[in-house]
N, C-alpha and C positions, 0 to 999 in steps of 0.2 A: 480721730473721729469726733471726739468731745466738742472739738471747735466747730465743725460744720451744724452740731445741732442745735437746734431754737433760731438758727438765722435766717433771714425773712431773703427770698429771693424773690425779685421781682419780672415779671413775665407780662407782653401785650395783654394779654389776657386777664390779669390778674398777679395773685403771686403764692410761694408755699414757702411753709416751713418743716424742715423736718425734723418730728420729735423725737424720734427714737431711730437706732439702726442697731443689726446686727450682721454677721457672717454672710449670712442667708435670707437677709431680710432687711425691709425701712419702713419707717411711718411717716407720712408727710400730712399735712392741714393743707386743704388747698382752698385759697380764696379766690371765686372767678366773680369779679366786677358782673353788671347787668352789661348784655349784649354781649359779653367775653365769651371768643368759644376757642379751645385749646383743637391743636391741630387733628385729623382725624391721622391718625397712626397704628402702628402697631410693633410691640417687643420681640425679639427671638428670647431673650433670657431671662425674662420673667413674666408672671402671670399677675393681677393685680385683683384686690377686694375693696372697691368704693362703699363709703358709708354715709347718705347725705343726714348731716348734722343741722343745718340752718338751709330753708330756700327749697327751691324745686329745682331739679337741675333735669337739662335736656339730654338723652344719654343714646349716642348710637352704637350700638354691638351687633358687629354683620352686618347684615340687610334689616337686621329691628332699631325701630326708634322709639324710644317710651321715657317717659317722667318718672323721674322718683323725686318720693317729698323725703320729709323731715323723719329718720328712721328706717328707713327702705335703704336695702343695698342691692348690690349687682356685686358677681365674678367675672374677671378678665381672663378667660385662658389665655394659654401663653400662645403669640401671632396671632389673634384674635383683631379685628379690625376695631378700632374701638376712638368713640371722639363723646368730652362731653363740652356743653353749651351752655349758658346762661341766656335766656329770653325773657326774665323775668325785671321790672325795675328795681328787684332786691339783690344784694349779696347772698350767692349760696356758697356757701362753706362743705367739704368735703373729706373727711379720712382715709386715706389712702393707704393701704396695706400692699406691699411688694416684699414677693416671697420669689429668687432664683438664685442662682448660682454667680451670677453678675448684675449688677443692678446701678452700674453707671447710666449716665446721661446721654452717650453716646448709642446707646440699644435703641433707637426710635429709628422706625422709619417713615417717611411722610407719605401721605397720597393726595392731602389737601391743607392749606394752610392760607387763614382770610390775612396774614401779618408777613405775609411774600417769606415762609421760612423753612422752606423746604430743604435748603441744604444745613442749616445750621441745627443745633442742638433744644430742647427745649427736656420742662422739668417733666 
């Protein structure tokens, strides 16, 4: 696992790194470029805690849609619909906490994606 951490993965959207992992758990930074919006998806085996750290970021969970600034989080229960956005001309930066029992790359499901990737993998 030592090797996957601190490496910068690159995504349409933007990209992440992840800082820290354990058994049950990962940390990632996520950088979403302006205009970048990360698919709207949803996990069966994990649940996630956003922390926006730099930036405003556009965030939809369910049927709500609301901004968070610098400081402000949101939880992702687990299958929870969940997409966030960048509409801003800044970089928003992001801490992402994922807490489940499997916490591969393959747990996504897609229902909308503006980067045609619906069948493929994202972070």
């Amino acid at each position: 696992m030592e090797n996957l951490l601190h490496k910068e993965y690159f995504r349409p959207w933007g990209s992440y790194i992840c800082l820290d992992a354990g058994s049950n758990f990962q940390v990632k930074r996520l950088i979403v470029n302006p205009g970048g919006v990360l698919s709207l998806q949803k996990h069966f085996k994990r649940s996630e805690h956003w922390t926006v750290v730099s930036g405003t970021a556009s965030i939809t969970l369910e049927q709500k849609e609301f901004d968070l600034a610098i400081n402000e989080s949101v939880y992702i229960p687990l299958q929870a619909i969940h997409r966030i956005a960048n509409k801003s001309k800044d970089v928003v930066e992001i801490i992402e906490v994922q807490c489940g029992d499997y916490l591969g790359e393959d747990d996504i499901v897609r229902f909308e994606d503006n980067y045609g990737r619906i069948e493929e993998i994202e972070a």
